[in-house]
N, C-alpha and C positions, 0 to 999 in steps of 0.2 A: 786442209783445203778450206772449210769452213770460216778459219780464220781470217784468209783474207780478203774474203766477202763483203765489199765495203759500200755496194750499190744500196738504191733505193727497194722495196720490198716490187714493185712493179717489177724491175729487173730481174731479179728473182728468179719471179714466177714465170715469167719469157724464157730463161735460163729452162727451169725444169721444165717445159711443155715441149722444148725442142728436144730433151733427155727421152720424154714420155714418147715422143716420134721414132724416136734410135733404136729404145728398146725391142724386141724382134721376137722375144719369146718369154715365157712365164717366170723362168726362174731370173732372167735377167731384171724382171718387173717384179719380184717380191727382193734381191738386193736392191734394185734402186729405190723404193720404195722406205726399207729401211734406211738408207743411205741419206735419201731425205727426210726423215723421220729425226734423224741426229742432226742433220745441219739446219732442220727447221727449230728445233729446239734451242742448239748454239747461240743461232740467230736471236730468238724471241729472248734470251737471257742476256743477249749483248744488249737491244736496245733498252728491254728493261732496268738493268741497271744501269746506263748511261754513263759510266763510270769512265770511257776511255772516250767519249764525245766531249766531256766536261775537261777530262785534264788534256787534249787537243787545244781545246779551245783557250783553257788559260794559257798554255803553252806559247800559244797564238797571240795573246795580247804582249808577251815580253817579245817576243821575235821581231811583232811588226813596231815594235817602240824604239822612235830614232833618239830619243830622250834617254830610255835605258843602255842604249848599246852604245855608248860613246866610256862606259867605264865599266868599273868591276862592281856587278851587280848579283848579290845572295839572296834567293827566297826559300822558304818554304812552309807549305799550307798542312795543317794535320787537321784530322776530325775526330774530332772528342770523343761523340758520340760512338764511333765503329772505330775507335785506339786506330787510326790508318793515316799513315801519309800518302796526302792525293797528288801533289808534286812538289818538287823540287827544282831550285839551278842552283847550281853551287853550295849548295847548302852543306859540303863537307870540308870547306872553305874556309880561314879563319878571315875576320874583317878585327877594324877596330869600332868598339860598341859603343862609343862616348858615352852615355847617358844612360842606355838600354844597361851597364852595369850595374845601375841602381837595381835592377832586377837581381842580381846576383845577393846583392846586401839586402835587401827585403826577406828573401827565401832563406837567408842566415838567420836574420830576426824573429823569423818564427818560428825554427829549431831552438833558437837559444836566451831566448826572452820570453816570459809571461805575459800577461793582460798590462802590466803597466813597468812603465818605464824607472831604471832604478835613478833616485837622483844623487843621493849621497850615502858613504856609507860613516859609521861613527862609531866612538866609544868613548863613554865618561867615567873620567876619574876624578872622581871628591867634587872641585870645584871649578873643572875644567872638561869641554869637551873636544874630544879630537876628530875633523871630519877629511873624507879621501873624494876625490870628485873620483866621477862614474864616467866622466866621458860628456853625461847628461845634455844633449842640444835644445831640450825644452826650459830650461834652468835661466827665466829673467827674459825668457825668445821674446821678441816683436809681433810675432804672431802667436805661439801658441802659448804665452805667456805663464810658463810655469810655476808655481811660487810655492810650493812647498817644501822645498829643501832653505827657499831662502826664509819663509814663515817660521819654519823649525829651527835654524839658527836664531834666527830676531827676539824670539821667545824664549829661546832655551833657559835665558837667564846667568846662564856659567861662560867661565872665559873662554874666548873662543882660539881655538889653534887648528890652523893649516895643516895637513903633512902633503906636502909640495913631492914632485919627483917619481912617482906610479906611473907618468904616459914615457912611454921607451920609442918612440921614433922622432923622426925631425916636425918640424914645422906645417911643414906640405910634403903631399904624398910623392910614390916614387916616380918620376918622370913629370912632373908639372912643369910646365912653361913658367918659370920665374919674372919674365916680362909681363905678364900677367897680376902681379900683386898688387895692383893700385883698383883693379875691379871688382866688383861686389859680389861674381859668383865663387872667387877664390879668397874665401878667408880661413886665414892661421889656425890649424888644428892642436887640441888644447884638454887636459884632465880635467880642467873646470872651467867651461866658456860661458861668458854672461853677453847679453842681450844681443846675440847672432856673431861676436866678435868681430864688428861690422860696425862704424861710428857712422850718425849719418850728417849731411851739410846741407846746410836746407836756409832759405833766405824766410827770416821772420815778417811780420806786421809791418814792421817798420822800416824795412828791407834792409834788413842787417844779417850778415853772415853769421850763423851759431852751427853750434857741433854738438851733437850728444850720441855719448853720457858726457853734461857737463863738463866734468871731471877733466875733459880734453883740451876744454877751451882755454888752457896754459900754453899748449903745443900749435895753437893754430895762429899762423902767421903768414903777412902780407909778404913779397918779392918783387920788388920793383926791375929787376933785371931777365924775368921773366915778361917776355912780349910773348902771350898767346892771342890765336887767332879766336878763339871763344870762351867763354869763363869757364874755367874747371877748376877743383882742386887736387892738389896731389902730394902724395904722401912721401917723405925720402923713406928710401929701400930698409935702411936700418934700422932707423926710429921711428917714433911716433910726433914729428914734423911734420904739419899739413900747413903746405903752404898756396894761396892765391894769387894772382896777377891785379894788378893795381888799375881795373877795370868797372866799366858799371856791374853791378850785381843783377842779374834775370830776374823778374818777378816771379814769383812762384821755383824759384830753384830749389835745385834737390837732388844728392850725390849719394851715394852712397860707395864706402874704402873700407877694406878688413884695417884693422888696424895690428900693428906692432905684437906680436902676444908676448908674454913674460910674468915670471910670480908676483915681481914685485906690482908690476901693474894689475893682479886679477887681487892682490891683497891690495891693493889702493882704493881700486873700485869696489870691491868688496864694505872697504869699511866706508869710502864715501856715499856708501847704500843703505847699509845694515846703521851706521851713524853709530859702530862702536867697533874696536877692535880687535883687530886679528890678526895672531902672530904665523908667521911663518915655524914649522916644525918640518924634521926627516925623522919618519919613523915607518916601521914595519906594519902591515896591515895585519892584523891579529887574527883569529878563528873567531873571536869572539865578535866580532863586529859587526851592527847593526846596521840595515839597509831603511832609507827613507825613498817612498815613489813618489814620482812626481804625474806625468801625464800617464791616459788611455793611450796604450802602442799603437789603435788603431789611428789614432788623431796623430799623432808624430808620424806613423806613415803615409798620412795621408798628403799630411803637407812634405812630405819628402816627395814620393812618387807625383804630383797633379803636378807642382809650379818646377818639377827637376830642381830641388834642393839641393845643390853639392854639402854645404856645410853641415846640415841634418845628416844626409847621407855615410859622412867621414866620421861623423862623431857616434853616430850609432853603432860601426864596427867596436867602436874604443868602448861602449856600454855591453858589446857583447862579449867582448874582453874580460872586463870586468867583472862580469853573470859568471865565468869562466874558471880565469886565471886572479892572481893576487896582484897583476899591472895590467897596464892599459899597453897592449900591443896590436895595433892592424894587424901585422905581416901574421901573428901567430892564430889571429882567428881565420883569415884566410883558407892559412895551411890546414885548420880544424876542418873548416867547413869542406873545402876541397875534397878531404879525406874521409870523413864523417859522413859528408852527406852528398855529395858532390861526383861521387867514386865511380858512379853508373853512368855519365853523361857520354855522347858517342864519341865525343873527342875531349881532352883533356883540358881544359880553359889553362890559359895566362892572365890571370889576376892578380892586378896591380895595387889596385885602389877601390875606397870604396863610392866613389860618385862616377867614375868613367873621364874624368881631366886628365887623365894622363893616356895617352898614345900606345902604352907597354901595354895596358890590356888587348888580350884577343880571345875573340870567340867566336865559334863556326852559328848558321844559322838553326840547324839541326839540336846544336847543344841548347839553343836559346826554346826551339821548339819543348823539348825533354825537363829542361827547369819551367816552362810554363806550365806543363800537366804536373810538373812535384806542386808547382805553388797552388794549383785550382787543386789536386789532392789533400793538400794541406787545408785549406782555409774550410773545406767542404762546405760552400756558399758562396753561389755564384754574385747574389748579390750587394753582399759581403766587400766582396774582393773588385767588382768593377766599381765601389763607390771610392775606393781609394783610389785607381789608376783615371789617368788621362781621361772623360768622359769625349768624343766626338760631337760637338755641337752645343756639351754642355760644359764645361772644366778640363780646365788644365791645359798643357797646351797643346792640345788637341780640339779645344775648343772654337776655335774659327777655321780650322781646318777642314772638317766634316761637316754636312748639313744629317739632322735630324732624321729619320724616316714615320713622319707622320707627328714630329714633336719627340719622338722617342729614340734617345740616343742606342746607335746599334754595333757601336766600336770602341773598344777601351784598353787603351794599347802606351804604352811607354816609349816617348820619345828618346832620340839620338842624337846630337849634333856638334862635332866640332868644323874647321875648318876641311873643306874636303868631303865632309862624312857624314853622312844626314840618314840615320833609320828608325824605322819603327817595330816594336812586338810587342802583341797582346791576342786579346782577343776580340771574334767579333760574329755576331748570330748574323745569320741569312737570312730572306723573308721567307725561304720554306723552313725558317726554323733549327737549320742546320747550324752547332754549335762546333766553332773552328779556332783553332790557335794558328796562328802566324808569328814569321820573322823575315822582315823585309829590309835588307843590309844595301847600302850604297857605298863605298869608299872611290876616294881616289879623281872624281871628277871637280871639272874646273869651271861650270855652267851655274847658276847662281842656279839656290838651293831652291828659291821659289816654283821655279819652273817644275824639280825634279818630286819638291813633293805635290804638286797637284800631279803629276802623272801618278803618283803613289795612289793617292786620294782616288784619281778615276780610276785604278784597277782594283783597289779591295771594295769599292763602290759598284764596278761591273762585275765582282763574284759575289756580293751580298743580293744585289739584285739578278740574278740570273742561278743560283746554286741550289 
C-alpha cells in the first residue's frame, strides 16, 4: 500500500487525520498507529533517497524527445560510486559502435602491452642484422613521431635485412567499405607502416603540387581527361597512381590518401630514408629475438582515443599480436581478448576490427557500460585515463561539442560515427559529484547527425546538472 503513495506530504497527512476520525476504539488506534509508523518510514526513505524521482525524470527526457523516437535509440547510465545501474532503454540491444570500438582495442592494450610500445623486434648475426616490424603505428607517425626503431637501424652499422611476411590478414579490415580507399581515415594496414601510411598533397610556396614522402613524386600525374568539378586528387585502386585534373591549383591545398601498401614499396621507402639498404629476407622469428620500444603507450593512446585514429587503432591490435604470438594477426588477438578478458560482459560482442570501420561489429550498450568499469578498474586513475579520452570542451572531438562547467571540463567520453550511426561512451562527474559511466547508442536514423547530437549534449548536460 505504501508503495503507491505518490502524493505530496500535505496529502498525506489529510489522508491520516481522516484514518484518525475512523478509528472508534484503542486497539484499532494502537494498529493504525503502527501502520503509520511503517508507511511513514517507507515514505521518508523513498524521498530521501530520491532514487526512483531521478530515474522518472530521465526516463522523461527520452520519451518526451521527438529527435530520439524517430529511430533505434540505446542508453544506459551506471554509477561508479554505488556499482548500480540507475536506467536503461535498450541497453540489452546490440547497435553498430563505429568508433566507440576503439574502446574495445584500448582495454586490449592494457591487458597486453606494458608502458611502452614495441617498435621492432631483431637479431644479429656477424655482420648483419635481421628485423620483424611489430605492427608499430608510432614508427616515422606525423604526429607522434617515433624514431627509435628507425635510430636503431641508421646506427646499427651492419647490413640491414627485412623478414617481410609475419602480418597474416588482408589489407583492410573485415567488412570495410572498399569505396572508401582514396580517404585518409582508411589507410592500408601493414607489419611495418611508415609515416601514418597516408601520402600527403599539399600545394607549395610557389603553388606547385608536391607529395610526400618524396619518394611518390614519380607516381603523381596530371589527366587531362578527367573534368572535375573542384581540385582533388586521387589515387587508382591498385597502385600508387595519383593522378589531378588539369585545373588551377587552391592556395593553401592539402589532401591527404592512404597510399598503395606493399614490401617492395615499405623497402623503397625504408632505404630512401635510412639512405642505405635493405634487403628483403623470409625467415622465422626466433626465441631469441630482441625487442626495440618506441613511444609511451600512454601517448599512442592518446592520439588513438582524442582525434578517433583508425590507423593507430588497427595497427595497435597487430602490436598486441606481436607482445602475444610469433605473427601479426587481428582476428587472433580478438579471439584472445574476447576470451581472456572479455568473457564476463552481459552480452557476448561481435568484433570485427580494431577502429569500428566496419559495420560487422556489434555491441549492446550494457556491454559498453561493463568494459567502461574494466577500463577505469584497470587504469586505477581517474585522472590518468580522462586525459586520454575525448575531453568536453577541451580535446578531442568532443571538444566543441560540450561547454566547460566553470572552465572545467565534466565529460570524457569516446565518440561513434558512421553513416546512420552517431554515439557516445565514457564518462562523466555531476555537480553533486556523482561519478557516472554511460553509453549512449543511435543507429539507423536518417536526420542529419548535427541535430541528434546536440539532443545527446542537452541530455547528459540535464543529468550533470540536476543528479
Amino acid at each position: 500500500m505504501c508503495d503507491e503513495i505518490d502524493g505530496s506530504t500535505n496529502v498525506y497527512i489529510w489522508i491520516l487525520n481522516i484514518q484518525l476520525l475512523i478509528a472508534t476504539n484503542l486497539m484499532q488506534l494502537k494498529v493504525f498507529i503502527i501502520i503509520t509508523l511503517i508507511c511513514s518510514l517507507m515514505l521518508q526513505t523513498k524521498y530521501a533517497d530520491g532514487r526512483h524521482i531521478r530515474k522518472r525524470k530521465i526516463k522523461k527526457q527520452f520519451k518526451h524527445s521527438v529527435i530520439l523516437n524517430d529511430h533505434f535509440t540505446g542508453f544506459a547510465l551506471y554509477d561508479l560510486d554505488d556499482k548500480r545501474m540507475i536506467w536503461q532503454q535498450y541497453a540489452d540491444k546490440y547497435f553498430t559502435p563505429a568508433s566507440n570500438t576503439k574502446l574495445f582495442t584500448f582495454y586490449t592494450c592494457l591487458k597486453m602491452l606494458g608502458d611502452s610500445i614495441p617498435a621492432l623486434k631483431y637479431v644479429i648475426h656477424n655482420d648483419s642484422l635481421i628485423f620483424w616490424g611489430t605492427g608499430d603505428p608510432a614508427f616515422l607517425h606525423s604526429e607522434l613521431k617515433g624514431t627509435r626503431g628507425f635510430d636503431f637501424l641508421k646506427n646499427s652499422k651492419k647490413k640491414l635485412f627485412f623478414s617481410a611476411g609475419s602480418y597474416a590478414n588482408e589489407f583492410y579490415g573485415d567488412g570495410w567499405a572498399w569505396n572508401d580507399y582514396n580517404d585518409y581515415y582508411q589507410a592500408e594496414i601493414t607489419e611495418l607502416p611508415l609515416e601514418d601510411n597516408v601520402a600527403l598533397l599539399y600545394a607549395d610556396k610557389n603553388d606547385s603540387l608536391q607529395i610526400r614522402p618524396a619518394y611518390l613524386r614519380q607516381f603523381l600525374k596530371p589527366d587531362s581527361s578527367w573534368h572535375a568539378s573542384n581540385f582533388r586528387v586521387r589515387r587508382d585502386f591498385l597502385s600508387n597512381t595519383f593522378v589531378y585534373p588539369l585545373m588551377a591549383l587552391p592556395k593553401n591545398f592539402k589532401q591527404y590518401i592512404p597510399w598503395k601498401t606493399s614490401t617492395p614499396l615499405t623497402l623503397a621507402l625504408l632505404q630512401d630514408t635510412l639512405k642505405i639498404p635493405v634487403t628483403e629476407v623470409h625467415l622465422p622469428l626466433p626465441d631469441s629475438a630482441k625487442t626495440i620500444y618506441e613511444e609511451n603507450a600512454d601517448t599512442v593512446y592518446r592520439h588513438m582515443l582524442q582525434p578517433s585514429d583508425n590507423f593507430i587503432a588497427e595497427q595497435l591490435l597487430l602490436v598486441c599480436s606481436s607482445a602475444r604470438f610469433k605473427m601479426l594477426n587481428s582476428d587472433s588477438v580478438i579471439n584472445y581478448s574476447t576470451t581472456h578478458f572479455l568473457n564476463d560482459l552481459p552480452d557476448v560482442p561481435q568484433w570485427a576490427d580494431g577502429s569500428g570501420l566496419s559495420r560487422q561489429n556489434l555491441f549492446t550498450p550494457r556491454s559498453i557500460i561493463a568494459l567502461l568499469c574494466k577500463i577505469s578498474d584497470e587504469m586505477k586513475n581517474d585522472s590518468l585515463l580522462h586525459s586520454l579520452l575525448p575531453e568536453g570542451g577541451v580535446a578531442g572531438t568532443i571538444r566543441r561539442t560540450y561547454k566547460t562547467d566553470n572552465g572545467r571540463p565534466f565529460i570524457w567520453a569516446k565518440t561513434g560515427s558512421l553513416n546512420n550511426v552517431y554515439n557516445q561512451s565514457g564518462y562523466f562527474v555531476t555537480r553533486k559529484g556523482k561519478r557516472l559511466a554511460f553509453s549512449f547508442m543511435n543507429n539507423n536514423f536518417t536526420s542529419p547527425t548535427a541535430g541528434l547530437r546536440d539532443e545527446m549534449v542537452r541530455i547528459i548536460t540535464w543529468i550533470h546538472d540536476n543528479y
